[in-house]
Backbone bond lengths (Angstrom), bond angles and torsions (degrees), N, CA, C in turn:
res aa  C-N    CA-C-N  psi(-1)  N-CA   C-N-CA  omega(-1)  CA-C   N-CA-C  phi
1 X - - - 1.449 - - 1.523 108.50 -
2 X 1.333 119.09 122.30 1.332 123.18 152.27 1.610 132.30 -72.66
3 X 0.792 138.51 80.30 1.994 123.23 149.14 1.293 132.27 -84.49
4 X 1.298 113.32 132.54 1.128 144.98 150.63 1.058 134.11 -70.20
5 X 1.350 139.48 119.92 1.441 119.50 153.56 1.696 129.50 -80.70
6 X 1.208 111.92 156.08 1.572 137.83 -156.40 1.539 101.14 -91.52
7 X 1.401 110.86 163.24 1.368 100.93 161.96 1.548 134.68 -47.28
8 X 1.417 106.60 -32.25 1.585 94.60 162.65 1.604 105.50 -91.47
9 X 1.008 133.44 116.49 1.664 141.13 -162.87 1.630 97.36 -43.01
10 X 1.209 115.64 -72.33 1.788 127.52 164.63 0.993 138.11 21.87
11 X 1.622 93.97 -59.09 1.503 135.77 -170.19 1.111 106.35 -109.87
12 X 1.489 117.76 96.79 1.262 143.69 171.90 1.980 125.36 -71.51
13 X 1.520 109.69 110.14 1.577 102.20 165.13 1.156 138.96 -71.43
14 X 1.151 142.01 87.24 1.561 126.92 -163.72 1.106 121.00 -81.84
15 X 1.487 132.38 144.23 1.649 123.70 -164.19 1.607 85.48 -123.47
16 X 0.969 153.77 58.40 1.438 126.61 152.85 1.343 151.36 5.62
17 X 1.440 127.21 146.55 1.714 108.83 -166.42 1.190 75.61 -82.02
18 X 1.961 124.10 172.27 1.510 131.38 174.40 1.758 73.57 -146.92
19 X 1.674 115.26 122.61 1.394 110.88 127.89 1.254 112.33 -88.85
20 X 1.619 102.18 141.19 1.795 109.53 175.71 1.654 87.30 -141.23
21 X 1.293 101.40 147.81 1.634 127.41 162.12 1.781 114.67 -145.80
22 X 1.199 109.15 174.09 1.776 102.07 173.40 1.079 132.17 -48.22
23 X 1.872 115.24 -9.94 1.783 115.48 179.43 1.493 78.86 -85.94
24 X 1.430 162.37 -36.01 1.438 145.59 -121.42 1.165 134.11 114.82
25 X 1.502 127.36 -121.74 1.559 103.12 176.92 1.702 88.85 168.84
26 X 1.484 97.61 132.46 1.850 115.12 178.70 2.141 99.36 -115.99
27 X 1.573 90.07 158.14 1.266 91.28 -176.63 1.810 84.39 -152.94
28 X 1.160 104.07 163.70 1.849 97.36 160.07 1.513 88.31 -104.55
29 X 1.809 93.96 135.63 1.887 91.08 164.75 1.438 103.59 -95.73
30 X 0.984 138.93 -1.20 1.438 139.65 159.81 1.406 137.63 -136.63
31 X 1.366 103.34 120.13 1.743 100.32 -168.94 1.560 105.81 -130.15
32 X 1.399 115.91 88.78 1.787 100.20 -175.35 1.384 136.29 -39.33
33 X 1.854 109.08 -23.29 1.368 105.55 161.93 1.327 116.13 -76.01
34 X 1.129 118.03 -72.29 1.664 140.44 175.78 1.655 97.10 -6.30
35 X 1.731 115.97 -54.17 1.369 128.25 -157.37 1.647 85.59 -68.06
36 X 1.575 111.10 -70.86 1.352 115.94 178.74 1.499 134.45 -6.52
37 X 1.578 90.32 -64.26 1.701 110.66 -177.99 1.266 117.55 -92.49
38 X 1.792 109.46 1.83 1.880 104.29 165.75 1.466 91.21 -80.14
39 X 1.245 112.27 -65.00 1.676 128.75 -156.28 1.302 114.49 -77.03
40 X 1.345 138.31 -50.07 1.450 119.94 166.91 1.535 73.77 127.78
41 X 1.156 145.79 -44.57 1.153 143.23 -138.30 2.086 112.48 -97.17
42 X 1.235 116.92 126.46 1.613 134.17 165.71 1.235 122.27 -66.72
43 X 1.141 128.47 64.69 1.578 111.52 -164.41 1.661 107.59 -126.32
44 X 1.261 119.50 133.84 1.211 112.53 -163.07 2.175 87.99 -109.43
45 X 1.361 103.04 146.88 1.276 127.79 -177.19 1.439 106.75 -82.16
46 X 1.421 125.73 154.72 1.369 129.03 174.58 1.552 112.59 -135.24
47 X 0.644 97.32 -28.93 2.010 107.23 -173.75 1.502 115.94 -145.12
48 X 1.331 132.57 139.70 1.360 145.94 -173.83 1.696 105.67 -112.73
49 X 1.388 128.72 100.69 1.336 119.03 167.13 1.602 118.07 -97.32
50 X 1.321 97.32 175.67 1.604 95.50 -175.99 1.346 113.36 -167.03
51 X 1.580 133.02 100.53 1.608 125.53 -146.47 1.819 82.49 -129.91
52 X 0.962 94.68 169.10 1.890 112.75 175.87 1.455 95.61 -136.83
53 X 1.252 95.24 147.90 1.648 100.24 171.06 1.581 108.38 -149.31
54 X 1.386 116.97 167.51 1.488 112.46 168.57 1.645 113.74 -94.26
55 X 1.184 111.01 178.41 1.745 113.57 -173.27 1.853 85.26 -77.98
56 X 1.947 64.28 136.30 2.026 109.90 168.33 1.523 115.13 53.74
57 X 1.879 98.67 29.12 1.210 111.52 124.62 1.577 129.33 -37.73
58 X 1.128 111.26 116.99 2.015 108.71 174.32 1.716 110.93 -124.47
59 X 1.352 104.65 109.48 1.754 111.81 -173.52 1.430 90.84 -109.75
60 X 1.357 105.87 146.85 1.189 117.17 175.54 1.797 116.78 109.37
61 X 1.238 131.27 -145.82 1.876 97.59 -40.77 1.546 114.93 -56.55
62 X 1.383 134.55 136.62 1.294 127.38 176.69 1.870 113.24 -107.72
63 X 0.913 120.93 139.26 1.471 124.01 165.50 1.884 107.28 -123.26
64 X 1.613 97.94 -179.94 1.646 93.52 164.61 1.952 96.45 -151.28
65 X 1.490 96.86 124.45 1.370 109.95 -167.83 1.696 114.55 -53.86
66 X 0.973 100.99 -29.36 1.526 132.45 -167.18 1.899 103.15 -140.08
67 X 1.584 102.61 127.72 1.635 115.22 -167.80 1.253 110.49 60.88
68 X 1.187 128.21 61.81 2.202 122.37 178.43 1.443 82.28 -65.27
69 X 1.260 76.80 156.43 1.680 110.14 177.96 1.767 100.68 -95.63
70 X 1.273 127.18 144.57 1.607 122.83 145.06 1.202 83.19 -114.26
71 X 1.752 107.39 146.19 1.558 148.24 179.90 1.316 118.61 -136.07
72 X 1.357 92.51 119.41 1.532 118.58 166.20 1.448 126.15 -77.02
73 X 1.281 132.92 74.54 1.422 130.67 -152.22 1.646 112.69 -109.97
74 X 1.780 114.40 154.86 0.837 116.54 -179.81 1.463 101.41 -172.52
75 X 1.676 118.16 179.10 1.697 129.29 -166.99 1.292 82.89 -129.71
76 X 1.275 111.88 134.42 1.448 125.00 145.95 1.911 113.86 -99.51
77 X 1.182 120.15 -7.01 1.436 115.61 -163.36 1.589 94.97 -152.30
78 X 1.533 132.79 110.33 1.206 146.28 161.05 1.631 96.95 87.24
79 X 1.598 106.74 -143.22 1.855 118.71 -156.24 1.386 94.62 -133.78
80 X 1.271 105.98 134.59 1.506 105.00 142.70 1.565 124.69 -147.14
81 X 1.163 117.70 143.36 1.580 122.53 -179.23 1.535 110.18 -65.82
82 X 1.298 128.34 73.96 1.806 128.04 166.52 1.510 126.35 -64.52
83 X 1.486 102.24 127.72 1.629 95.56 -162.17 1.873 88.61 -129.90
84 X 1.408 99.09 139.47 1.838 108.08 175.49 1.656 82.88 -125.49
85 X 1.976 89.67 140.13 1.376 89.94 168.15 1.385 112.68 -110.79
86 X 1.009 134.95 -143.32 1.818 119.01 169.33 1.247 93.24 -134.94
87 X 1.430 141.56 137.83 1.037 164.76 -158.48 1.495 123.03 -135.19
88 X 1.662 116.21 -21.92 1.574 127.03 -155.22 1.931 83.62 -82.20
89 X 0.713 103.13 119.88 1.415 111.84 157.36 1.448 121.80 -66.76
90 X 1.343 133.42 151.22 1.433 122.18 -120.36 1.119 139.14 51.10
91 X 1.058 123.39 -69.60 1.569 148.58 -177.51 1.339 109.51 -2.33
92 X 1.269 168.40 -147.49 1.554 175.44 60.96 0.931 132.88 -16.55
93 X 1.482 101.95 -30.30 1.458 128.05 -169.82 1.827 108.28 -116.09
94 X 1.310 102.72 -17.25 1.690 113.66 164.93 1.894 116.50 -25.24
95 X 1.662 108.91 92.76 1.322 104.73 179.53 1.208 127.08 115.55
96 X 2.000 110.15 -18.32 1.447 137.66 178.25 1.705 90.46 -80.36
97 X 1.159 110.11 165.32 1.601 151.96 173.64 1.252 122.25 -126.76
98 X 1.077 134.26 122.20 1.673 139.55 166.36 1.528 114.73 -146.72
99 X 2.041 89.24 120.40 1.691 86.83 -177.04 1.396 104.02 -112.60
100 X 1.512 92.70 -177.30 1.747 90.23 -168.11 1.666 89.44 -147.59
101 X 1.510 122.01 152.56 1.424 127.49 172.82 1.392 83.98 -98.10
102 X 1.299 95.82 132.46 1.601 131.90 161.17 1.307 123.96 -121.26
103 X 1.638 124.45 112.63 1.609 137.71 -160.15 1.103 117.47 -145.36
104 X 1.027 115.74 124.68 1.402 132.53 160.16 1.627 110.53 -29.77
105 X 0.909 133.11 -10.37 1.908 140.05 -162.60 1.606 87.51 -119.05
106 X 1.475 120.01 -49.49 1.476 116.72 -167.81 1.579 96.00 -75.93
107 X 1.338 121.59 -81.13 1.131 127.82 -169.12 1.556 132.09 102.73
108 X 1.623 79.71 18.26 1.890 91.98 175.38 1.021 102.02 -97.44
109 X 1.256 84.57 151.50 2.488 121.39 173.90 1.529 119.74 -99.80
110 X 0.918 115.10 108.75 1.208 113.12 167.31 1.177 119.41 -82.89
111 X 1.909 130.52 140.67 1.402 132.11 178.73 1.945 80.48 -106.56
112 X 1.410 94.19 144.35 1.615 122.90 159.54 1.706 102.86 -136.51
113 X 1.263 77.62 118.80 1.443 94.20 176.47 1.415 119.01 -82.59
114 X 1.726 124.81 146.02 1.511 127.15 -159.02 2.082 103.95 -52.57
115 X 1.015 109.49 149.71 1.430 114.04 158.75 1.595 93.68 92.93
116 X 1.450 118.09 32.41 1.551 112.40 163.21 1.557 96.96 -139.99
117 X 1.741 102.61 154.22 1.193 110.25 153.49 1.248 136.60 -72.89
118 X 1.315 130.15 170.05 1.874 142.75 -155.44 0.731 112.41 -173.80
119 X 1.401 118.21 132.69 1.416 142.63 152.42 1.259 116.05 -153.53
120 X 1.693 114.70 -177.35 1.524 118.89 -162.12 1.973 102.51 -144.48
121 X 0.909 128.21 142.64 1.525 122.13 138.07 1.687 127.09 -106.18
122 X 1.469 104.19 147.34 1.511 87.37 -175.37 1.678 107.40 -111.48
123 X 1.789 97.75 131.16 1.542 110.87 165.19 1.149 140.76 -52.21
124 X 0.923 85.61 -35.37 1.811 100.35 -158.74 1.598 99.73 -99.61
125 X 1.420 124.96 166.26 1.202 141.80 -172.32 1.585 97.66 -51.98
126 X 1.883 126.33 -55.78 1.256 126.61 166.15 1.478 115.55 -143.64
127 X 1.657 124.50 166.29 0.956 121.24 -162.39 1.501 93.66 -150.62
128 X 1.245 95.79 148.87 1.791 116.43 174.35 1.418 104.46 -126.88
129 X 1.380 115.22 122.01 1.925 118.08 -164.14 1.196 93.98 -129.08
130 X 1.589 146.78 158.11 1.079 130.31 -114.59 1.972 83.53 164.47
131 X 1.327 103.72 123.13 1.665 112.23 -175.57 1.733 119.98 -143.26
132 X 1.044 125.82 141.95 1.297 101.11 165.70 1.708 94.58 -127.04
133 X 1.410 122.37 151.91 1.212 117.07 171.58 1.110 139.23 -122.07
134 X 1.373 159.72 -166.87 1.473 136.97 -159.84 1.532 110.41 -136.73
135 X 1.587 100.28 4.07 1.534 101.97 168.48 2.025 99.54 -149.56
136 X 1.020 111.97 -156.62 1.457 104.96 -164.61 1.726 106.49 -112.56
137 X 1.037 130.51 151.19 1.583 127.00 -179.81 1.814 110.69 -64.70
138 X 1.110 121.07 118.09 1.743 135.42 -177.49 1.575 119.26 -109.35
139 X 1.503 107.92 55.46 1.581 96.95 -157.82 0.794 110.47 -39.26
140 X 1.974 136.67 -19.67 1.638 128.78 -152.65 1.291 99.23 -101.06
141 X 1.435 105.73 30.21 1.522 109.18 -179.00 1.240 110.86 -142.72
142 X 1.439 116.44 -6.37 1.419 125.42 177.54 1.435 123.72 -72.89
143 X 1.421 120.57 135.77 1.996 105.81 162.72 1.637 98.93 -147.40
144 X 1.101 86.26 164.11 1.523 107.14 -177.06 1.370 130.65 -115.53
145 X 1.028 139.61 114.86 1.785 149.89 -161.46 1.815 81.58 -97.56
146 X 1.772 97.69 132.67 1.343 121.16 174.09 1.538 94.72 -74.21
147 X 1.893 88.13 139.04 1.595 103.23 -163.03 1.535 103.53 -74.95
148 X 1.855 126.80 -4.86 0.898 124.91 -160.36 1.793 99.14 -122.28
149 X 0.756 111.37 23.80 1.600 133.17 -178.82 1.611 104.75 -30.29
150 X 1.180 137.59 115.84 2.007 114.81 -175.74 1.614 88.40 -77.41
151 X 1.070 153.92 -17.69 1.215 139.30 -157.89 1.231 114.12 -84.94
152 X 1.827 95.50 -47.15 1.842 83.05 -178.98 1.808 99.83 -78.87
153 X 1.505 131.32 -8.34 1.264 119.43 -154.29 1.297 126.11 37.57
154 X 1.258 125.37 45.72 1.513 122.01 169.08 1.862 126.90 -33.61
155 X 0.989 130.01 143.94 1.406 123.77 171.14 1.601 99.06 -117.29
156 X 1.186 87.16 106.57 2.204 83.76 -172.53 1.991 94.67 -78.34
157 X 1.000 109.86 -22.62 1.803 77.12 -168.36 1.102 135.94 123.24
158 X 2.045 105.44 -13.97 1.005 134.35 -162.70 1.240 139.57 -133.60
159 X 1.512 163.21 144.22 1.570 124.93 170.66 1.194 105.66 -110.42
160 X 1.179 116.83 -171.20 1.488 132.07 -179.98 1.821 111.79 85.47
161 X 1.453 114.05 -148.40 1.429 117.09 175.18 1.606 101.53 -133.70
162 X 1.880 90.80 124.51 1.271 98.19 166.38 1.536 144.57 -38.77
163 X 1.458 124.73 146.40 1.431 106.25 168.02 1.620 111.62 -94.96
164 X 1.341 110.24 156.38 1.535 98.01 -157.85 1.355 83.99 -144.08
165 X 1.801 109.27 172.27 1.384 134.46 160.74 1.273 131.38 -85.09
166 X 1.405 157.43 114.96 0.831 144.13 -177.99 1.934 122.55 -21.58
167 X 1.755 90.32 -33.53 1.682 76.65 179.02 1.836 106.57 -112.99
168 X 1.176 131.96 22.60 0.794 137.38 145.92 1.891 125.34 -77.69
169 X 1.531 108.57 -47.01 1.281 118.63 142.89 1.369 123.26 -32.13
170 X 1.112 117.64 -36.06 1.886 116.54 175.40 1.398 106.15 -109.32
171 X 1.185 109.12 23.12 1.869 96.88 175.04 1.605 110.88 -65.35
172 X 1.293 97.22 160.73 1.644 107.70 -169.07 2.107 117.33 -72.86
173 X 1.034 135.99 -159.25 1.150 113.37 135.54 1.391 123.99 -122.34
174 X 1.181 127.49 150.77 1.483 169.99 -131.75 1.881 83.24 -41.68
175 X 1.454 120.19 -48.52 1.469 137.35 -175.30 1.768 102.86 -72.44
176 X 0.643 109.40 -43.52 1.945 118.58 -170.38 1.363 108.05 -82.45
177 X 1.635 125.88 -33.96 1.337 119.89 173.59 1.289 122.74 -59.37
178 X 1.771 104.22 -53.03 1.622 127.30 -139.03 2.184 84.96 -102.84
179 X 1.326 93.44 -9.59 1.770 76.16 164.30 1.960 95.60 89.10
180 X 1.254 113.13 -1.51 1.608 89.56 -175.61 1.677 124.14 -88.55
C-alpha cells in the first residue's frame, strides 16, 4: 500500500496493491497492519457504512461536534469527487478544502482523520461509497457546512444543481457551523 498525504497533510491517499489478470483483480481493502505501516497511525475502527447513490448526488459536508468520526473511505461502484475540509481550529490547514476522485477503476482510500468535515458528489451515472469509522454515528451531534459555502469556495467537479437531503439542504455556512 502506498499513502500520501494531500494538501491538508492529515488526509491521507491510499493506493493499494491490486492483482488484476483476465479473470479480474483482488486487493485487501483492509489490513490493520498494512494501514499501520503506510500511515504511522493506530486507529481502531467501529462501524462499516455503505450508501449508493445516483449521479450528482451531494452528501455532506458532515462533521460531529462531539465523537468526530476518522474515515476510511472509498467507491467500489462508479466516481465520486470527495472533499474534507479542515475544521480543527488551530490547525494550518483550519478552513482549507482538498478533494480527491475516488473510483471504483482507481481504487484509492482516503483516511480523514476525526475533527474534519466530509462529503462526496457522485459522477458517474451511480455510486456505491463505502466507510469504516473510528467512533459511532451521533446524529445529536452532527452538523453540516453548506456544500456551497463562498468561503471555503469549493469546486465540486461538477455542473448543474446538486441533489441534496433535506438536511444537507439546510447546512449552515462554513462560519456558523464550526462556531468562528
Amino acid at each position: 500500500m502506498r499513502a500520501a498525504p494531500t494538501a491538508i497533510p492529515d488526509v491521507i491517499l491510499l493506493e493499494p496493491k491490486v492483482f488484476g489478470d483476465d479473470r479480474g483483480f483482488f486487493f485487501e481493502s483492509f489490513n490493520q497492519k498494512v494501514f499501520q505501516e503506510a500511515t504511522g497511525l493506530d486507529v481502531q475502527f467501529v462501524q462499516d457504512n455503505h450508501s449508493k447513490s445516483v449521479q450528482n448526488v451531494l452528501r455532506g459536508l458532515h462533521f460531529q461536534v462531539q465523537h468526530p468520526q476518522g474515515k476510511l473511505v472509498h467507491v467500489v461502484e462508479g466516481e465520486v469527487f470527495d472533499v474534507t475540509v479542515d475544521i480543527r481550529k488551530g490547525s494550518k490547514t483550519y478552513g482549507q478544502w482538498v478533494g480527491q476522485l475516488l473510483s471504483a477503476k482507481n481504487k484509492h482510500q482516503l483516511w480523514i482523520p476525526p475533527g474534519l468535515a466530509h462529503g462526496f458528489v457522485v459522477l458517474s451515472e451511480t455510486a456505491e461509497f463505502l466507510y469504516k469509522t473510528t467512533d459511532y454515528y451521533a446524529p445529536q451531534h452532527e452538523r453540516c457546512i453548506a456544500w456551497n459555502d463562498p468561503d471555503l469556495a469549493i469546486d465540486w467537479q461538477f455542473k448543474g444543481k446538486p441533489a441534496l437531503s433535506v438536511k444537507d439542504a439546510a447546512g449552515q455556512s462554513f462560519r456558523d457551523a464550526v462556531g468562528t
